[in-house]
KEGU-155286 format. One record per residue (C-alpha): y, x, z. Coordinates in steps of 0.2 Angstrom, whole numbers, padded with zeros to 4 digits. Each point is the difference from the previous one (the first is absolute). Layout:
BEGIN
+-------+-------+-------+
! north !  east !    up !
+-------+-------+-------+
!     Y !     X !     Z !
...
+-------+-------+-------+
END
This chain:
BEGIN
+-------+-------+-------+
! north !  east !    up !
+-------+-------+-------+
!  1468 !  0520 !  0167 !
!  0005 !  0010 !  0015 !
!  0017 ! -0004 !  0010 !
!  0010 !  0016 ! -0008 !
! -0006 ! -0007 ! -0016 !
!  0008 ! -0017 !  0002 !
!  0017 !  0010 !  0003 !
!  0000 !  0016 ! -0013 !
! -0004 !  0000 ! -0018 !
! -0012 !  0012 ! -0002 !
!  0003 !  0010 !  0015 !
!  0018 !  0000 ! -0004 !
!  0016 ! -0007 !  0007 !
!  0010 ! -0001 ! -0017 !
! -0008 !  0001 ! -0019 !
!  0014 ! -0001 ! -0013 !
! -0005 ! -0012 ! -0016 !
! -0010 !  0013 ! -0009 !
! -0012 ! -0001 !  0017 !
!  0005 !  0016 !  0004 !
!  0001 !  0007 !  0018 !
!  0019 !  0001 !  0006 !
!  0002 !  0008 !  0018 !
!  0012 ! -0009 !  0011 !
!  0009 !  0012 !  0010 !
! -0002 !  0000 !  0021 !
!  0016 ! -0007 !  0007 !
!  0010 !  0009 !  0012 !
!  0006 ! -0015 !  0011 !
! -0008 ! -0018 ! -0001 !
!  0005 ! -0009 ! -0017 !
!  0009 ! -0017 ! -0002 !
! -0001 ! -0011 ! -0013 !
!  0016 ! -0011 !  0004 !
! -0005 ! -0012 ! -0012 !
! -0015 ! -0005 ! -0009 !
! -0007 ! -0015 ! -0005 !
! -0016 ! -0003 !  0004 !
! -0002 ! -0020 ! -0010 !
!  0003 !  0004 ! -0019 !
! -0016 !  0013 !  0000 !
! -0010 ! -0002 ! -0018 !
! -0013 !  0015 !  0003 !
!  0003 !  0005 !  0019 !
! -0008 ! -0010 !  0013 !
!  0015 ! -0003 !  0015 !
! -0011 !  0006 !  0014 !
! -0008 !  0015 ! -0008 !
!  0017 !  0005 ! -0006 !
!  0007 !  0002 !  0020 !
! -0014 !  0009 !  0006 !
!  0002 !  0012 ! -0016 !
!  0018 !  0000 !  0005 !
! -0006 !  0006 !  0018 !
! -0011 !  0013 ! -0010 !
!  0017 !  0006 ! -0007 !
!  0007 !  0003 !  0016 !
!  0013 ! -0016 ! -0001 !
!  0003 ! -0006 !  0017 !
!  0011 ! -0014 ! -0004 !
!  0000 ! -0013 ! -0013 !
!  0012 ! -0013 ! -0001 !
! -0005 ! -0016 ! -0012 !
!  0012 ! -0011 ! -0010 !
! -0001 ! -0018 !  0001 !
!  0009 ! -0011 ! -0011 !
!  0002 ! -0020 !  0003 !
!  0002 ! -0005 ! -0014 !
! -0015 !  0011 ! -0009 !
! -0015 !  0006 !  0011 !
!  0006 ! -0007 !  0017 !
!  0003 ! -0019 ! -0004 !
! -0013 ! -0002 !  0015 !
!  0009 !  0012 !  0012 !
! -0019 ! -0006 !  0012 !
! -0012 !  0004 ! -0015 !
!  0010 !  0016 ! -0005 !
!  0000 !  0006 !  0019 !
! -0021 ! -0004 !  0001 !
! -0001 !  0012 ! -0016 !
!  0010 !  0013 !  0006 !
! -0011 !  0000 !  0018 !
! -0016 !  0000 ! -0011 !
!  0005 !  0014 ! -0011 !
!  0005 !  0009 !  0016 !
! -0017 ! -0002 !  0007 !
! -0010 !  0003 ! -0013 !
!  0007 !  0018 ! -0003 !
! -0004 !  0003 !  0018 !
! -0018 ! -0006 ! -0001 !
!  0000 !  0011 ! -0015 !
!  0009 !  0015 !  0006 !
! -0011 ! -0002 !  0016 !
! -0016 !  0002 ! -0011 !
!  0007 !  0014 ! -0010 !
!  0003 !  0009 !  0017 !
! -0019 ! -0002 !  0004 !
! -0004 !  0011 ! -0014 !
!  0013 !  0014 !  0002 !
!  0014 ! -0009 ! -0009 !
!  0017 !  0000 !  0010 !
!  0020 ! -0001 ! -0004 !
!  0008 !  0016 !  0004 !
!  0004 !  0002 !  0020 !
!  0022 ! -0004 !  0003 !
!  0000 !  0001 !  0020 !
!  0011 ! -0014 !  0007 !
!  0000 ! -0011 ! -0017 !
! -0008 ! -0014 !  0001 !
! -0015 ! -0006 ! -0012 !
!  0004 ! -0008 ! -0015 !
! -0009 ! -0014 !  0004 !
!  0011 ! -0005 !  0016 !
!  0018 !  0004 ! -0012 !
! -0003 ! -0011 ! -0014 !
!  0018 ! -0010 ! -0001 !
!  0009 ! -0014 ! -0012 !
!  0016 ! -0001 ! -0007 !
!  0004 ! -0017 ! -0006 !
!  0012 ! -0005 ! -0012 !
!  0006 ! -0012 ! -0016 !
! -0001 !  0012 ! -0014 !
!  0014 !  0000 ! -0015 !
! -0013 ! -0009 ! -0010 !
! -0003 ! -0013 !  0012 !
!  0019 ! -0001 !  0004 !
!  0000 ! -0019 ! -0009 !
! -0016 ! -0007 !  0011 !
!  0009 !  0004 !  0015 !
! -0004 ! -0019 !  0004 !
! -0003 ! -0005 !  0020 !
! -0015 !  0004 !  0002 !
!  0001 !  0015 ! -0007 !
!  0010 !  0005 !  0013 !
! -0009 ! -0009 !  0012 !
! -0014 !  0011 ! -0005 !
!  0010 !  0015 !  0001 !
!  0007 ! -0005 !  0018 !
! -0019 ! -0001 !  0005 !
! -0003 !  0017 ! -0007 !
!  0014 !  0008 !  0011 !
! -0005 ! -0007 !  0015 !
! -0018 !  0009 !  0000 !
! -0002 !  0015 !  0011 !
! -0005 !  0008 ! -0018 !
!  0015 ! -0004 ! -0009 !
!  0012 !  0018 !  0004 !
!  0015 ! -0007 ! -0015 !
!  0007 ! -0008 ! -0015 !
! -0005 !  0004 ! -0014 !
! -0001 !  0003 ! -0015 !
!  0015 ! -0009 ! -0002 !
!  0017 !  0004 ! -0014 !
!  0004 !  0000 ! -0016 !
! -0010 !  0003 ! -0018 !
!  0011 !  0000 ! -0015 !
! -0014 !  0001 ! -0012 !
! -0007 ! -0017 !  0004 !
!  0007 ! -0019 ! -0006 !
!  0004 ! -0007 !  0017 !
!  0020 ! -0003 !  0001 !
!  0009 !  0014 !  0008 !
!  0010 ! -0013 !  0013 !
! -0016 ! -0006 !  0005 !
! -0009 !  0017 !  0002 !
!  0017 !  0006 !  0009 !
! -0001 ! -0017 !  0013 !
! -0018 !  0003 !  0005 !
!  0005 !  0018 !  0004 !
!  0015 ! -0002 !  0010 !
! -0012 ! -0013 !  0010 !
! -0015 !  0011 !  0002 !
!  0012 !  0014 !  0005 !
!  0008 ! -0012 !  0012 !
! -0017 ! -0004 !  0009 !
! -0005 !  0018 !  0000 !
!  0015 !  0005 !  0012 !
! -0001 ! -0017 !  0009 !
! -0018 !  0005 !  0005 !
!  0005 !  0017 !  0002 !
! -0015 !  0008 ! -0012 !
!  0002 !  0012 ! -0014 !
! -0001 ! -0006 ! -0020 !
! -0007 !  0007 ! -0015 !
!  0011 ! -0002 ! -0014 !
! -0005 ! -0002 ! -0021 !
!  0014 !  0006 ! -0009 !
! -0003 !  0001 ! -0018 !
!  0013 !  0002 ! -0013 !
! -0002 ! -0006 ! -0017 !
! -0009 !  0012 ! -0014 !
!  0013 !  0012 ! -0006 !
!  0016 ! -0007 !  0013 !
!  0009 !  0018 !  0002 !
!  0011 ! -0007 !  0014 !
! -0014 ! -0007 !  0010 !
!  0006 ! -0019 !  0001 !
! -0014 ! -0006 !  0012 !
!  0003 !  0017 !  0015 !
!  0018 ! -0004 ! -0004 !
! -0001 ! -0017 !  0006 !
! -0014 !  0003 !  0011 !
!  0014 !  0010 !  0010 !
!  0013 ! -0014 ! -0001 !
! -0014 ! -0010 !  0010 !
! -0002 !  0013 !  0011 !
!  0018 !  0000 !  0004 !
!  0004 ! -0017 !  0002 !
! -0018 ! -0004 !  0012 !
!  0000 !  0016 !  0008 !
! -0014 !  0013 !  0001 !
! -0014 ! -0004 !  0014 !
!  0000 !  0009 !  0013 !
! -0018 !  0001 !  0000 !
!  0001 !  0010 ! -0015 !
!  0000 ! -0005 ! -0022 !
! -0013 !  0009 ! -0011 !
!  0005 !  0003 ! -0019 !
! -0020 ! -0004 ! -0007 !
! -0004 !  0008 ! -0012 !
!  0013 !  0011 ! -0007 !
!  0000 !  0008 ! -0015 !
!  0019 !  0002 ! -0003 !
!  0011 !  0015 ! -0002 !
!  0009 !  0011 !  0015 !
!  0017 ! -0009 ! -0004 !
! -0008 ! -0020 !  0001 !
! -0008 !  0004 !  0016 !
!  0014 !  0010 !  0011 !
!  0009 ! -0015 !  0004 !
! -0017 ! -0010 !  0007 !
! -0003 !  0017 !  0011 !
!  0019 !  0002 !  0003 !
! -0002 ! -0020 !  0007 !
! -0016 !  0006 !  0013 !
! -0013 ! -0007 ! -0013 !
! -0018 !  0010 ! -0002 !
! -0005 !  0003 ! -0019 !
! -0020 ! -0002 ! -0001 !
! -0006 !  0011 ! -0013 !
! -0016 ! -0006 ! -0010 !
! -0012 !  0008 ! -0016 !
!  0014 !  0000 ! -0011 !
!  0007 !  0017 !  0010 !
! -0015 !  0007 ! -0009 !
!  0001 ! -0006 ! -0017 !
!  0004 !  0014 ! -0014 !
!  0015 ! -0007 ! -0005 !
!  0009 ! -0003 !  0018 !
!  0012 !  0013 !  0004 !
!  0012 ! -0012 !  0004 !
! -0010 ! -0006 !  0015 !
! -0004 !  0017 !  0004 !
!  0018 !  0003 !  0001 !
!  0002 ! -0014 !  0012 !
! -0015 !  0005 !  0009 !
!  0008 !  0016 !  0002 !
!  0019 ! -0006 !  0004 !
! -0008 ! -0014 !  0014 !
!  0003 !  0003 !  0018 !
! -0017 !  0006 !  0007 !
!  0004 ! -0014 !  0014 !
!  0000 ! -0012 ! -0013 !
! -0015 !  0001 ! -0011 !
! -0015 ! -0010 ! -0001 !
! -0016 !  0000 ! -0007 !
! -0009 ! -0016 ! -0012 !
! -0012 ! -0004 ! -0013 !
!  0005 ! -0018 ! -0006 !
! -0018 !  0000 ! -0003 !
! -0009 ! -0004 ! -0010 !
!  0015 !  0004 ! -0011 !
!  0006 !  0018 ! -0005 !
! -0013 !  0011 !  0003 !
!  0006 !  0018 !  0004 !
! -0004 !  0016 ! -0011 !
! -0017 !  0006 ! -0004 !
! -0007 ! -0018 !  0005 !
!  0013 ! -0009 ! -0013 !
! -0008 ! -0015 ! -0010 !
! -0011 ! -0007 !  0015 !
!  0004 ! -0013 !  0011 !
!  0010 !  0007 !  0013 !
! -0006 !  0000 !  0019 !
!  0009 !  0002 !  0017 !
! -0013 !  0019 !  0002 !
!  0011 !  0006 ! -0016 !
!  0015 !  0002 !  0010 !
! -0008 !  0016 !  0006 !
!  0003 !  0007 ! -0017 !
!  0020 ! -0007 !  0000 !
!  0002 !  0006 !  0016 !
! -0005 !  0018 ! -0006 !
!  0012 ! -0001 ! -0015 !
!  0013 ! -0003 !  0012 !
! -0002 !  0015 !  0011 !
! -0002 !  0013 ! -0016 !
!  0016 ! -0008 ! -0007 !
!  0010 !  0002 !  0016 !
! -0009 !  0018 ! -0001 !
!  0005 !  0004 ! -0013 !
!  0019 ! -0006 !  0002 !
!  0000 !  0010 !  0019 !
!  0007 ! -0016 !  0007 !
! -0017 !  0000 !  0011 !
! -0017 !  0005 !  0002 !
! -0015 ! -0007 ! -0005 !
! -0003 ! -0002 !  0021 !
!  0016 ! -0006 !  0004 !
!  0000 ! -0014 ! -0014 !
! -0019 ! -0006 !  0005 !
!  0007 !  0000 !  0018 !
!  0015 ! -0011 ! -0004 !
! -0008 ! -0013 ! -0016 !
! -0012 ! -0005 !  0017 !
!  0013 !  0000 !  0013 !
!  0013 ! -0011 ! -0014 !
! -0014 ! -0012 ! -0002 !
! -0005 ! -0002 !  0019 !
!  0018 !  0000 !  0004 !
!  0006 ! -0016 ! -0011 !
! -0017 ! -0007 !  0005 !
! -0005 !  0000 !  0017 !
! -0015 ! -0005 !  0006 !
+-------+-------+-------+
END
C-alpha cells in the first residue's frame, strides 16, 4: 500500500456511508478545529486523523483533556499526544514523496507544530473532582502544550448535582484567569428547557468569577440568536461545530448569522457530529472543512460577510484566543 493510500480512501479525502465520493471544498484561509478529541476514536486511527486533517487544510488543532476520563495520567496522556503528533508527520512526510501535500497557507504554520490541549474537569466528571484529579489537571496546565481550560461548565442533562457541577466551575473558571489562559466552556441545557436554565446560570458564573482575559469560548453551540447574545455581549467566542449543517438547524444558522464575525470559531467535537453530506460517520478534525464552508455560505447568504472575509476571520479567531 502506497503512502497516499494509508491517508485517502480510495483516492478520496471524504466518502459518505454509502461509500460514495464527497468533495471537500478548498479552504480560503487555514482551518481550526478549536476542539477535538483525539482519545475516544472507535474507527479513526489518532495519528492518521491529524495528518488527514492537514490534508484538509486545518492548521490548528486544539485537543481536550479531561482528568478525570482520558487524562488521569496527565504524563501517559502527554506521550500519546506527541506520538500521535509524530506519526502524522512521518505519514504526511511519506504522502509528500509521492505528490500528496496540504494546501499551501503562507505564514501558517504546519499542523504538526500547532497541535494544542485544553484541559479541564467535564460536568460529568464534576463529582471526581478529588486531589488528584486536580493534581492532574495542574500538571496539564503547566505543559508548554496546554494553551487553556477546558472543557469545563455545566450539563443539565446528566445526574451529577447541580451545586457540585456549579463549584467545580467557579473553580476551573477561577484557575483559568489566575493563569491567565483562555477556557472552553460546555453548557448544555436539559432536553426541551425553553429558558435555557444551564446558559442562565452559566452567565451568573461568568459574572460573579469574572470573564478571562485571555478570552472564553462557547463549545459547541447549538443554541438560538437570543441564548447566545449575552455570551458574545460578555466578549465570549461561540465555536460552531456539524450541527450548523444539519437539516433541521436554522436556529444555529441564525446564530451563526447574528454572531460577531470577531467572535466565531470553528470545531468538530470529533468524533462526534459529523457535518452534512458526511453525517453518520465517525467525525474527524479534516470534516471541519465542510463546517467551515457552511459557515461562509450562510453568512453569504445573510450579506453579513463574504465567504473571504469569514474564512479570514474563523482563522484569525482561533489564532487569536490561541497563540502559539
Amino acid at each position: 500500500m502506497s503512502a497516499i493510500d494509508d491517508l485517502l480512501d480510495d483516492g478520496e479525502l471524504f466518502r459518505d456511508q454509502k461509500g460514495r465520493p464527497r468533495p471537500w471544498p478548498r479552504p480560503l484561509a487555514p482551518l481550526a478545529d478549536t476542539h477535538g478529541h483525539l482519545t475516544v476514536f472507535r474507527g479513526h486511527d489518532p495519528a492518521r486523523a491529524v495528518a488527514r486533517a492537514a490534508l484538509a487544510g486545518v492548521r490548528l488543532l486544539v485537543v481536550p483533556a479531561d482528568p478525570t476520563e482520558d487524562a488521569t495520567d496527565a504524563r501517559a496522556f502527554l506521550r500519546s499526544l506527541d506520538g500521535w503528533v509524530e506519526g502524522a508527520r512521518s505519514l504526511l512526510a511519506a504522502a509528500a514523496a509521492e505528490g500528496l501535500v496540504p494546501p499551501a497557507f503562507p505564514g501558517a504554520p504546519d499542523l504538526c507544530d500547532n497541535v494544542r490541549v485544553v484541559a479541564g474537569i467535564h460536568p460529568y466528571g464534576a463529582a471526581r473532582a478529588d486531589d488528584a484529579a486536580m493534581a492532574s489537571l495542574s500538571e496539564l496546565l503547566a505543559d508548554p502544550r496546554c494553551a487553556g481550560v477546558g472543557e469545563i461548565g455545566l450539563d443539565f442533562t446528566c445526574d451529577v448535582p447541580v451545586d457540585v457541577q456549579r463549584d467545580v466551575f467557579c473553580r476551573q473558571l477561577r484557575l483559568a484567569r489566575e493563569l491567565a489562559v483562555p477556557c472552553e466552556l460546555h453548557i448544555r441545557d436539559d432536553r426541551d428547557d425553553p429558558a435555557a436554565a444551564a446558559h442562565a446560570m452559566a452567565l451568573e458564573v461568568l459574572d460573579e468569577v469574572g470573564v478571562p482575559e485571555a478570552g472564553v469560548d462557547l463549545h459547541c453551540y447549538t443554541g438560538d440568536p437570543a441564548v447566545m447574545r449575552p455570551f458574545v455581549e460578555r466578549g465570549c467566542l461561540a465555536a460552531f461545530g456539524g450541527a450548523v449543517t444539519f437539516k433541521r438547524s436554522d436556529e444555529i444558522r441564525d446564530a451563526a448569522c447574528a454572531c460577531p464575525l470577531g467572535q466565531m470559531l470553528t470545531e468538530t467535537d470529533s468524533p462526534y457530529m459529523a457535518p452534512v453530506p458526511l453525517r453518520g460517520l465517525e467525525c474527524e478534525p479534516a470534516m471541519v472543512c465542510l463546517t467551515a464552508r457552511c459557515l461562509a455560505d450562510v453568512r453569504a447568504e445573510c450579506g453579513v460577510s463574504d465567504p473571504a472575509e469569514t474564512y479570514a476571520a474563523l482563522w484569525k479567531n482561533a489564532a487569536r484566543l490561541f497563540p502559539r
